[in-house]
C-alpha positions as CSV (number, residue, x, y, z in Angstrom):
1,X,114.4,115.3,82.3
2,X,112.8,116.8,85.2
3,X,113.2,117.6,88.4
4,X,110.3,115.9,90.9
5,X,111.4,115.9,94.9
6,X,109.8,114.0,97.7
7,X,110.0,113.6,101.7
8,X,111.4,111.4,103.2
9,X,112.3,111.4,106.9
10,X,115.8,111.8,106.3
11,X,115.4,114.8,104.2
12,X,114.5,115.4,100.7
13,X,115.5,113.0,97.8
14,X,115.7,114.5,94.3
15,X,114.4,112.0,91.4
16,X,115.1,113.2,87.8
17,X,112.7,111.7,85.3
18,X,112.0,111.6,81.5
19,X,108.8,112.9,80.5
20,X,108.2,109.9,78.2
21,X,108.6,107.5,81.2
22,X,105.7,108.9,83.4
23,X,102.1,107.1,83.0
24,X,100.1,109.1,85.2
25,X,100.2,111.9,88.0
26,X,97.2,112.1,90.6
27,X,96.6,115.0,92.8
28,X,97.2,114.3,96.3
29,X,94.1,113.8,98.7
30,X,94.3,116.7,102.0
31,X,95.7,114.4,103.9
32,X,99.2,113.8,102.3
33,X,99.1,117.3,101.4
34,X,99.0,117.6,104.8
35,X,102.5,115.6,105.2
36,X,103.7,117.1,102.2
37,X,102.8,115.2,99.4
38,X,101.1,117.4,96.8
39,X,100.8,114.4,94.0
40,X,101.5,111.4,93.0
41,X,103.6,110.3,89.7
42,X,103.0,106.6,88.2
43,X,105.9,105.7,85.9
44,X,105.5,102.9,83.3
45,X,108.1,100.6,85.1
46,X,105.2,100.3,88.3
47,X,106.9,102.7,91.1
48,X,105.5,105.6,91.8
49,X,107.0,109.0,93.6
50,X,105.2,110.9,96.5
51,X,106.1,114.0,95.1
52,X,106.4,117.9,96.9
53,X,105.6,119.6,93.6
54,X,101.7,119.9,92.8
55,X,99.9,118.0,89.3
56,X,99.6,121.1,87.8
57,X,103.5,122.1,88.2
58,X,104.7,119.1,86.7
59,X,103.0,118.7,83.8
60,X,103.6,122.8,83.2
61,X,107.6,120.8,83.5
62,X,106.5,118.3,81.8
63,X,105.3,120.8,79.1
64,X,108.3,122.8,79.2
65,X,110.7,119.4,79.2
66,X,109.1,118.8,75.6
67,X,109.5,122.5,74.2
68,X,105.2,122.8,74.3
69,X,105.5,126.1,77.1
């Protein structure tokens, strides 16, 4: 599992996810980063989680999650 975190405006919410469930992650444009939302994470189910932590961070998780880094 990892750890991914996005904003809300009620404070953070913490969303632990299996690797093996996540379809896609997309770099956020300059505006969310601007708001706080470095990427994007699609999940195979359809939702997807404004997330804090940038592409390259999660799939470095991702990475380590699987034993790879």
């Amino acid at each position: 599992m990892i750890l991914l975190v996005s904003s809300t405006t009620n404070g953070l919410i913490e969303h632990w996810v299996a690797p093996d469930n996540i379809a896609r992650i997309t770099e956020a444009g300059v505006s969310s980063q601007w708001h706080g939302t470095r990427s994007f994470v699609y999940l195979f189910d359809g939702s997807m989680i404004e997330c804090r932590e940038t592409a390259s961070d999660i799939v470095y998780a991702i990475s380590k999650a699987r034993g790879e880094g």
